[in-house]
C-alpha angles and dihedrals in degrees: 000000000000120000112268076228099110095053085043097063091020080065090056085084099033111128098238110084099209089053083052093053097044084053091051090057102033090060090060085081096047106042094196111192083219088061101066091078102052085039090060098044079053088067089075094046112135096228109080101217095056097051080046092051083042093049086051103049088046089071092077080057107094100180141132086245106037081059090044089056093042100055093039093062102042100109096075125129135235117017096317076064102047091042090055087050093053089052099044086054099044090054094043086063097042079066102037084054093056102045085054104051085038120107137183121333090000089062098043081051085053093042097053078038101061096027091107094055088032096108089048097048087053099193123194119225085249084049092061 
């Protein structure tokens, strides 16, 4: 039996908002790797809930780019804008948390890893 993966994320550009922001949250279980990028097209939905149920989700995403979007559009206002915030944060500190268990090979990995996204996680040397 195939994942329901596919109609989840397929649902995050149905017509119907409620259906979209069913998908935002739903996706929160899953965690697809195929659903980071429609989650984060559903950032810019028109209906609020569904860019706030999107910014939640994001937070399981731990990527380069999930962070990038996040802290790019963290100036929004409202609570499109607070839940963004809230993302951007929670992954900050997911990768805050694992530079600073890491340890030899595994941090420089993490460090070449994060040097795209280094200037927006703006770590502190107490940070690291």
């Amino acid at each position: 039996m195939a994942p329901p993966f596919p109609l989840k994320i397929a649902a995050l550009s149905h017509p119907d908002p409620s259906l979209r922001e069913t998908a935002a949250d739903v996706l929160f279980w899953d965690e697809p790797v195929a659903a980071e990028e429609p989650l984060l097209a559903a950032l810019d939905d028109t209906e609020e809930r569904i860019a706030v149920s999107a910014a939640n989700t994001l937070q399981y995403y731990p990527t380069r780019r999930t962070l990038a979007r996040l802290a790019e559009l963290s100036v929004r206002e409202g609570k499109p804008g607070e839940a963004v915030r809230s993302s951007f944060d929670d992954l900050r500190a997911w990768f805050q948390y694992n530079l600073k268990d890491a340890e030899g090979a595994e941090r420089e990995a993490l460090l070449h890893w994060m040097q795209p996204v280094w200037s927006i996680l703006a770590f502190t040397d107490d940070d690291k």
